[in-house]
C-alpha positions in Angstrom: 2.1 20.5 -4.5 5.3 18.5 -4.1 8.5 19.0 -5.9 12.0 17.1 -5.9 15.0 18.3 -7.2 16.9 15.2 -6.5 16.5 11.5 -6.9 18.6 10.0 -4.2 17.7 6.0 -4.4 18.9 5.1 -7.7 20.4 1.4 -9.2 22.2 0.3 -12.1 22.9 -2.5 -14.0 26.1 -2.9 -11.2 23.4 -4.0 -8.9 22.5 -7.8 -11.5 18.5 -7.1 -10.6 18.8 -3.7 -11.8 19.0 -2.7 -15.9 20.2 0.2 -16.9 23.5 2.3 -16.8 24.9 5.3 -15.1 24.8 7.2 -18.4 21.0 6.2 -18.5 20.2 7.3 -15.2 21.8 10.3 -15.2 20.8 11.2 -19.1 17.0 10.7 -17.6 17.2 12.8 -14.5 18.6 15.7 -16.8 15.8 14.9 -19.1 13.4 15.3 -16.8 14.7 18.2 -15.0 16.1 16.8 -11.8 19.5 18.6 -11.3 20.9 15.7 -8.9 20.8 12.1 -8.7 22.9 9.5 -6.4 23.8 6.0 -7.4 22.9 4.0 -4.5 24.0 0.2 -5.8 23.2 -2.3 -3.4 26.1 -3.3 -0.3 27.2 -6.8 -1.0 26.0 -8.3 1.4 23.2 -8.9 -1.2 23.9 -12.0 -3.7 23.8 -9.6 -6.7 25.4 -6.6 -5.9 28.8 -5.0 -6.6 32.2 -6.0 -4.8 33.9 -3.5 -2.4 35.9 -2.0 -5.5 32.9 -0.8 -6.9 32.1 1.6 -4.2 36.2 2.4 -3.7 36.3 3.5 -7.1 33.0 5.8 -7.3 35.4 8.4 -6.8 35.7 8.2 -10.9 32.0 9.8 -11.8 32.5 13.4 -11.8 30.4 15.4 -9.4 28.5 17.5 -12.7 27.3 15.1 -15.8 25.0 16.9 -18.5 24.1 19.7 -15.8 23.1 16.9 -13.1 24.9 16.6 -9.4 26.0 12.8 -9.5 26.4 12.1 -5.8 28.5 8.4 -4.8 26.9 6.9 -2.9 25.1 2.8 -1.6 22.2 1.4 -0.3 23.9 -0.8 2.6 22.1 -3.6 4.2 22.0 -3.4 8.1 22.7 -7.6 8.8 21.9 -7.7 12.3 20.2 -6.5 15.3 22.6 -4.3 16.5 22.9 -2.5 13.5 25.9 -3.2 12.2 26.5 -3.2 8.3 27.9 -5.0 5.6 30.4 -1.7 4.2 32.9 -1.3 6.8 33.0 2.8 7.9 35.9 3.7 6.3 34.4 2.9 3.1 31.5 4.7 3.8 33.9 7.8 4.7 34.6 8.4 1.1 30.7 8.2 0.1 28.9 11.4 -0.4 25.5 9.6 0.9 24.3 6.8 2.3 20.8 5.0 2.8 20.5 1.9 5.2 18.0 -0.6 3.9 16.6 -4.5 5.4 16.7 -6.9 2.6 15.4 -10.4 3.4 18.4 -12.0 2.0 20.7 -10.4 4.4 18.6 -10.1 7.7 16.8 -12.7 9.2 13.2 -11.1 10.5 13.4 -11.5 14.1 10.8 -9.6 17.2 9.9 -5.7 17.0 12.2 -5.2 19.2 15.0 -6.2 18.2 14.2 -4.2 14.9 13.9 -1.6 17.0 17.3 -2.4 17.9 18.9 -2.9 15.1 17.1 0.7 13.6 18.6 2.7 16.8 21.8 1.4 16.3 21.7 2.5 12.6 20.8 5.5 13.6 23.6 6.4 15.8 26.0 5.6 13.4 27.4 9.1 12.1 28.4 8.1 8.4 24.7 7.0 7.9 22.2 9.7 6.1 18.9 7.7 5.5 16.4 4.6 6.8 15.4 3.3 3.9 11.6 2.2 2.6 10.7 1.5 6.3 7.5 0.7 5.4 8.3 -2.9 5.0 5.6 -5.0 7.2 7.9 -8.1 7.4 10.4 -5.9 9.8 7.9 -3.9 11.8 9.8 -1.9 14.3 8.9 1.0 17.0 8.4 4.0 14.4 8.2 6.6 17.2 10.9 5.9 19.3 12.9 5.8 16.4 11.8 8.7 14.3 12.8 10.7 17.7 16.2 9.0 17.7 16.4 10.0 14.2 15.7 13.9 14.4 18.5 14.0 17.8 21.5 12.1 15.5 20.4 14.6 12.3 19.1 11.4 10.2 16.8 11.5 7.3 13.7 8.7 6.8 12.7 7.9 3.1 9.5 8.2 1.4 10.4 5.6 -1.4 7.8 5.4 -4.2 9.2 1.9 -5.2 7.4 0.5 -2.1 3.8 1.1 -3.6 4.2 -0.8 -6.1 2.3 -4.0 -6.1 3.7 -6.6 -4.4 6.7 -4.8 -3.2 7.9 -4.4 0.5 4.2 -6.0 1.5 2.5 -3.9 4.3 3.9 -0.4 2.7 1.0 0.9 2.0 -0.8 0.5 5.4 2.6 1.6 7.3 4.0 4.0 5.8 1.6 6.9 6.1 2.0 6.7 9.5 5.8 6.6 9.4 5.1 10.0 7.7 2.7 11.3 10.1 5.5 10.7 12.9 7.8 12.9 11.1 5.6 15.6 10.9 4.8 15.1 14.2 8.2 15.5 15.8 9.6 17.5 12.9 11.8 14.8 11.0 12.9 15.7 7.3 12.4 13.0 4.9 13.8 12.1 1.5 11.4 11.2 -1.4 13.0 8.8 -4.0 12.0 6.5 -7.0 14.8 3.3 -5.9 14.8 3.3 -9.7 16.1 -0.2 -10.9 15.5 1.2 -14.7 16.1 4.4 -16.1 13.1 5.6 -17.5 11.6 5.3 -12.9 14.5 8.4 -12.1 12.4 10.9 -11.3 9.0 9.0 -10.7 7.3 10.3 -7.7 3.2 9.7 -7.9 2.6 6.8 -5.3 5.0 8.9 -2.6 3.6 12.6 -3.2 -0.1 10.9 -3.2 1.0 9.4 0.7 2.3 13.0 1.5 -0.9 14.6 0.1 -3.2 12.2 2.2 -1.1 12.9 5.7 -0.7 17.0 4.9 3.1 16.6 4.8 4.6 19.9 5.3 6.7 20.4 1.8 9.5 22.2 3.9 9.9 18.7 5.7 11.4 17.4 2.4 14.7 17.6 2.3 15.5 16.9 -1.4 12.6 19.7 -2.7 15.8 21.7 -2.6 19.6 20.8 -4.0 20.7 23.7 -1.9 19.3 22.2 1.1 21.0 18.4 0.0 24.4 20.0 -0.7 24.4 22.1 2.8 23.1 19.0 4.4 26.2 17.1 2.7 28.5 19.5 3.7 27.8 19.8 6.9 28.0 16.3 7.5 30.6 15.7 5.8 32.6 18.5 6.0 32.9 18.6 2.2 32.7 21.6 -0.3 30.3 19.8 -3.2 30.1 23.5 -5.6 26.7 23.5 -7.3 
């Protein structure tokens, strides 16, 4: 038996192919008994996604809305294959989490090495939190070596339940089981989220605790089961003082 406490992959309507608001996200996680949630719109790099002010200004959304932890934060897009990103660091400084994503319209698939590449040099960047839905068969990369790079740099790899869903991130279903069986292998805590892009998917976790179930993931492995663990790990990081 699986249990979250905290969506961490969510999109509004600030991110054009997404459609609802903050206020809806946030008013469904506390509806459905999540106590934290981070608005992760989409780096803009991609052709729909907010302008730099958007993410400057997060700093606005109080940290407690209707009981929930509201954590500021993006899904970047890593552009090229030495890992580099499209929200300069000292933007990312002022974010309370941050998940790296490939999206085809702002990376160019190229050989599994230099995913590999471009993964390892995500990795070792120390304002990043999250790979996210690696799963993605169009950017295969070297899972192991990087899952190992991962646990030594204190990153976090995402189960994303979004991925299961038909014709999304093609090849998910095949690779991402064994993605997961890697991190229970070498001991690498992972983050299960819905990447809502509509309010009433915050909290929706079915397709990614049914993978989990299938590879015997050990629940202590999952980082967000707990929003004591998520706030210590934020802290820690980030040397902040977030007060549940």
């Amino acid at each position: 038996m699986y249990y979250i406490e905290a969506d961490l992959h969510t999109h509004t309507l600030a991110s054009d192919h997404a459609y609802s608001t903050l206020m809806e996200l946030i008013t469904e996680a506390a509806n459905k008994g999540l106590k934290g949630i981070a608005i992760t719109d989409h780096g803009p790099a991609l052709p729909d996604a907010p302008c730099m002010m958007h993410f400057n200004n997060l700093k606005s959304i109080p940290r407690m809305v209707n009981g929930v932890l509201t954590l500021r934060g993006v899904e970047a897009n890593l552009i090229d294959f030495e890992g580099n990103l499209d929200i300069p660091q000292n933007l990312l400084s002022l974010l309370d989490w941050v998940i790296v994503s490939i999206h085809a319209d702002c990376f160019e698939a190229g050989t599994v090495e230099e995913h590999t590449r471009a993964w390892l040099g995500v990795v070792r960047n120390p304002l990043v939190d999250v790979i996210g839905h690696p799963g993605n068969g169009d950017y295969m990369f070297d899972y192991e070596q990087v899952i190992i790079e991962a646990k030594k740099y204190n990153k976090l790899i995402e189960i994303n339940n979004h991925s299961f869903i038909h014709g999304v991130r093609m090849g998910s279903v095949a690779n991402c089981p064994e993605i997961a069986r890697l991190c229970k292998k070498h001991q690498v805590s992972v983050v299960v989220n819905s990447d809502a892009h509509f309010a009433t998917q915050v909290g929706t976790f079915d397709s990614a605790f049914a993978l989990l179930e299938k590879v015997d993931f050990p629940p202590e492995l999952i980082l967000n089961s707990s929003i004591t663990k998520l706030v210590d790990f934020i802290n820690q990081k980030r040397n902040q003082k977030i007060i549940l």
